[in-house]
N, C-alpha and C positions, 0 to 999 in steps of 0.2 A: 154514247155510254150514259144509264142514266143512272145519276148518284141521288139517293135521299137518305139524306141524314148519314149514316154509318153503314150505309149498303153500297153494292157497283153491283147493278142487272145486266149482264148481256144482251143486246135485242137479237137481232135477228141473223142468222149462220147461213152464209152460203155454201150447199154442197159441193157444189163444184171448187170451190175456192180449197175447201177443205180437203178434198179428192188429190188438187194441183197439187199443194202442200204436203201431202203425205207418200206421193206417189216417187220412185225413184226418178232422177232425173240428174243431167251431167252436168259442169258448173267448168269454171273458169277456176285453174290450178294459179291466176295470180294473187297475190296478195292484196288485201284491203289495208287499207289505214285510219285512226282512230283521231278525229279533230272536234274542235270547240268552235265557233266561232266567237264574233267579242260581247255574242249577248248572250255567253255562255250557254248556245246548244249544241250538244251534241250531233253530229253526223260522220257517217263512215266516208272516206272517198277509192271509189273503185278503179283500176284502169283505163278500164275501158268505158264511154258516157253511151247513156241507154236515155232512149226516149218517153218522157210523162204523155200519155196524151190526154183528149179533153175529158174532163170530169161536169156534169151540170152542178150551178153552184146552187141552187136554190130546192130545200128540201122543208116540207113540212115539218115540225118535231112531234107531228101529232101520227103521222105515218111511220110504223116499227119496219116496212122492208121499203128497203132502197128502188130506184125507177129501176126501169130493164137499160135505158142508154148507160147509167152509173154502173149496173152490172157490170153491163159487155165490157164498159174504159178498165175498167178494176179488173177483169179475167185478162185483158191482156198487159197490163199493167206486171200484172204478178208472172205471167209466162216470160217478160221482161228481166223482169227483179229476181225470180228466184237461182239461175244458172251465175248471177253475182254473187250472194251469197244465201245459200242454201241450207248452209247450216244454222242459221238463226230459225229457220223457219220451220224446220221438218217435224219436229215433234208440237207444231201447235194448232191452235184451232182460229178461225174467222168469226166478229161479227162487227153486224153494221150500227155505228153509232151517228145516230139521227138528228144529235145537236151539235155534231162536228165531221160534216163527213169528208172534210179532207184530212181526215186521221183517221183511215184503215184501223184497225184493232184486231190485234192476236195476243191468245193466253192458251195459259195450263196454268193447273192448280198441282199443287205439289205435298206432301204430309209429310213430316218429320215426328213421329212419336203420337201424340194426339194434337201437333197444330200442324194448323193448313198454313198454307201461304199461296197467294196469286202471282204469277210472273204476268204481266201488263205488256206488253209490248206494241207500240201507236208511230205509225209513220205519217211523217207530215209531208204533205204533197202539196205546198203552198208552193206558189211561183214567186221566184225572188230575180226581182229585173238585175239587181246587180252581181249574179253568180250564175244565172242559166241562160241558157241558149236559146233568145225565141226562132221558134219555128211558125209556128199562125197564131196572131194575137187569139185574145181572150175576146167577150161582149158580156153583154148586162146577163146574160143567160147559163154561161160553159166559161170554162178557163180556158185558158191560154196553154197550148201544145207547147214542147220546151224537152233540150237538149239537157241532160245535166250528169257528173257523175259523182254526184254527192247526193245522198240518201240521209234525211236528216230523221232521228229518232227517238220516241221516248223510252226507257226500257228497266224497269221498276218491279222490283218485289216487294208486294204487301202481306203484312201479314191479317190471318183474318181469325176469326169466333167461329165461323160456320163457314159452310156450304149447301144454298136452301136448293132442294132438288123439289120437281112437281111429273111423276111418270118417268121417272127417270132422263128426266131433261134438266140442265141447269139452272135455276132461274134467279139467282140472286147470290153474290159472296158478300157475305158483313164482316166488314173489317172491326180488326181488333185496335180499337182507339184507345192512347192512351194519353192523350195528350190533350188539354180543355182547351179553351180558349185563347188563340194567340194573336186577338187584334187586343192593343193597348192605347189606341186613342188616332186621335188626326190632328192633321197638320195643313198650314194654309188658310186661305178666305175664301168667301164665293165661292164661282165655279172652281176653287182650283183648291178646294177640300179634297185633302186624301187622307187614307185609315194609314194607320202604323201598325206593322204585324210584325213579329218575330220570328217568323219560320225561317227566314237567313238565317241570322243567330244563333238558332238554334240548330239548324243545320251544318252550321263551321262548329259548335260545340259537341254535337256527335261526331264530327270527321276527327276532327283533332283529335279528339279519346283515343282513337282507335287506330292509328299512326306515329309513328317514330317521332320524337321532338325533332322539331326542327325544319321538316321535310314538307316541303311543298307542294300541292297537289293541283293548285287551283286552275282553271276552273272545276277542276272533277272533284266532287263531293259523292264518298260510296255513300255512306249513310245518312240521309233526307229526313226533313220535316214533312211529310206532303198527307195528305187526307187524315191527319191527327193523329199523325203514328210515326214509328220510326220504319223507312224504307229503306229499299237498297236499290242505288242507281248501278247496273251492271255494264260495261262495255264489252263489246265483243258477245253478246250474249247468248252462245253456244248452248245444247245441252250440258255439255261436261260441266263448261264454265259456270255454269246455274247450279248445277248439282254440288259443285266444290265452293261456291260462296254462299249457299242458303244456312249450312248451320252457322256459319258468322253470323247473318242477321237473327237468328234464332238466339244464338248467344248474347249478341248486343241487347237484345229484346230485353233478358232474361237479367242482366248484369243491373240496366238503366231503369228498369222499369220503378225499384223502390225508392231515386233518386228527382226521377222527374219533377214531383212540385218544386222542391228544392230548385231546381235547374232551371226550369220555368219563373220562378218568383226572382231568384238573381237577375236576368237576362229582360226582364221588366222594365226593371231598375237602371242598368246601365247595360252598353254594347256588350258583345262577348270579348276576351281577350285573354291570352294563356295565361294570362296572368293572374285570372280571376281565382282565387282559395280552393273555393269547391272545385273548379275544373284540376288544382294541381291535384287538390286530395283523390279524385276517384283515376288521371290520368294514371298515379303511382299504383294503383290498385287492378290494371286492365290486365287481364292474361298477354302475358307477350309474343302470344302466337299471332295477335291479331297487327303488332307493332311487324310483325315481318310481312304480314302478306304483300302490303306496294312496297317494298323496299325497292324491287328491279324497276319502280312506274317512273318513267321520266317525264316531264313537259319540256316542249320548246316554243316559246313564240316566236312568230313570226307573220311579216305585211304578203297579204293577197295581193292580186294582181290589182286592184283596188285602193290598194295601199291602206285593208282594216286589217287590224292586230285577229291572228287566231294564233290556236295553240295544239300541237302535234302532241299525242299519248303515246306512249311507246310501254309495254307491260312484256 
């Protein structure tokens, strides 16, 4: 996926991928479930574990279509993946992003009035020694084949300014930033300088807005800091379920947007914290349809077989 500046281009769309995707197809009537692990990512885990196989790891970023072995792994990959759950997938489209391609990429663009918004959808097919099943190691070339039945996810509505079309092909979504700059300095010596950025902060200060005092969500943040805007992290991200949370982030968009420097130059200065003025003043101000929607969201943590803390979503 390539980002410059305040754009996200799609590269390159596999028909066939597209084809699998939209085509009917039967699925397993059990239920998925909604988990975090402890480095707060996201993944579904399914009943029954479905096999990754090899992917090549090494890809030009200069080359916009994928080899033909990355093809075939990814066609059957998805013949895999989609009878688990199908309904994430049916209404969307495929392409190949060249600076990360062990994160598949699926979207749709959606309008609400005269704004667009992008639903992002990116699955991560790293191998993780301490959760999957090997099956045949990896080499300096291909990954490693691996049992798993956890599907780890990104899954993000942005909101955008346009949609650049060229021939009636998509060729560019420019997001609608609203948000300047949020690195405020570093920390450390030597090598062991790092920047200081507020997108946390700022991300538990759009969540908290927009839920009940009190109530606890973490690690699930709906409302994100991420490519200079305010997004919306979705689970479970069904069409329905996309259709019945995008005027929230529309709304939030529309609420926050005259508040932002304010919000940004607080959050500079010190962490974020309910306690902060401005966060009480606009909290007492949020329509409180938006305080009901996770009222049913529960977490539970709980140790893996590994003995790391994750935490069960229940909605």
């Amino acid at each position: 996926m390539e980002q410059l500046l305040n754009e996200i281009r799609p590269g390159y769309s596999d028909r066939i991928i597209n084809q699998k995707l939209q085509s009917p197809h039967s699925f397993l009537e059990k239920p998925y479930s909604h988990h975090y692990n402890q480095s707060e990512e996201y993944f579904i885990q399914v009943p029954e574990p479905f096999i990754v196989p090899r992917f090549p790891i090494h890809h030009d970023v200069r080359q916009s279509v994928p080899r033909t072995d990355y093809s075939n792994a990814l066609h059957d990959f998805i013949d895999v993946m989609l009878p688990l759950v199908p309904d994430f997938f049916s209404d969307l489209n495929y392409f190949f992003d060249p600076a990360e391609i062990q994160k598949p990429c699926f979207y749709r663009v959606y309008k609400i009035g005269e704004k667009y918004f992008l639903f992002l959808l990116r699955i991560n097919l790293q191998y993780r020694p301490l959760e999957h099943e090997l099956i045949e190691r990896g080499s300096n070339d291909y990954t490693a084949v691996y049992r798993t039945n956890r599907l780890y996810l990104e899954s993000d509505c942005i909101p955008l300014d346009t949609v650049l079309t060229e021939m009636g092909k998509i060729v560019s979504f420019k997001i609608h930033q609203t948000i300047s700059n949020t690195w405020i300095g570093e920390t450390g010596k030597g090598y062991l300088v790092r920047g200081i950025w507020i997108d946390t902060e700022l991300t538990k200060f759009f969540t908290k807005l927009f839920i009940a005092e009190g109530q606890r969500m973490y690690p699930y943040y709906p409302f994100t800091c991420k490519y200079k805007t305010i997004c919306m992290t979705i689970l479970g991200p069904t069409p329905e379920r996309r259709r019945q949370l995008l005027p929230y982030l529309q709304g939030a968009l529309h609420f926050l947007e005259p508040y932002l420097e304010k919000i940004q130059h607080a959050l500079k200065t010190v962490p974020f914290s309910e306690e902060l003025s401005l966060f009480k003043e606009l909290h007492q101000k949020v329509n409180s349809n938006y305080k009901k929607l996770w009222t049913n969201l529960t977490v539970t943590a709980y140790l893996n077989r590994q003995e790391q803390k994750e935490f069960r979503i229940e909605f």
